[in-house]
N, C-alpha and C positions, 0 to 999 in steps of 0.2 A: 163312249169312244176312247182307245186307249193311247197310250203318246206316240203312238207310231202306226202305221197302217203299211200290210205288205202291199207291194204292187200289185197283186191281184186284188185287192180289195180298192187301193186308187181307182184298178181300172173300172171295176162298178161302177164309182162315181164320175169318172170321164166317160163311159162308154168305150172305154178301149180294152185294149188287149194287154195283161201286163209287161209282156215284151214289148208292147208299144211305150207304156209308163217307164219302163228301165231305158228305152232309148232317149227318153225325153228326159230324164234325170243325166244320164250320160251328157246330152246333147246341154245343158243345163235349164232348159226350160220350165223346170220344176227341181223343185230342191228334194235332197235324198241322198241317206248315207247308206255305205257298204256293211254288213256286219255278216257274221257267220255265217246265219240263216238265207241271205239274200238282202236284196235292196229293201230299205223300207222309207217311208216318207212319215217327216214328223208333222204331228197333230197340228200346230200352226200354219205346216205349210200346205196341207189337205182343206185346211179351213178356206184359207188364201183363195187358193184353186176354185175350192170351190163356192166358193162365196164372187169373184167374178164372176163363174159362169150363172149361175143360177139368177144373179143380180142383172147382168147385160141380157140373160131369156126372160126375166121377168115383167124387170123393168121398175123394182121396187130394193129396198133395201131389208136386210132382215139383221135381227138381233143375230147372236154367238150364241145364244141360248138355241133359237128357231133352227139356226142352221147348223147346231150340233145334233139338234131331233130329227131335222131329214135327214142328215149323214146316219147316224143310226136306224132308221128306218131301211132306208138306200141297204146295210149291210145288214141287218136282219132280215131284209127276204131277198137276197143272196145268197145268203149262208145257209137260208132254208132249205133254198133251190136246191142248192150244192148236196 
């Protein structure tokens, strides 16, 4: 996982659309800075994110290790797709 993730790869992890991801950053529901390339979201806060959801569909808690491997997983076969 790298320090930053673009909003299309958020939205993998949300199920959303990355202009949904960029509204919710705007909107500040998620944190995320502006840089050249577009919005991106840092590693912390993608963990954050996604470590709620995953934890409230669960119903259990997982490591930063666990839930670094399903985030990578999650955008390895995206990226495959893609």
């Amino acid at each position: 996982m790298d320090d930053f993730l673009s909003t299309k790869e958020m939205g993998w992890l949300l199920d959303r659309s990355a202009a949904s991801v960029q509204r919710m950053i705007r909107d500040g529901e998620i944190e995320g800075v502006r840089l050249p390339g577009g919005f991106r979201v840092p590693k912390e806060e993608a963990l954050r994110v996604a470590r709620e959801r995953i934890e409230s569909g669960a119903g259990r808690k997982l490591s930063d290790r666990e839930l670094e491997g399903l985030i990578d997983k999650v955008l390895t076969t995206n990226e495959d797709r893609a």
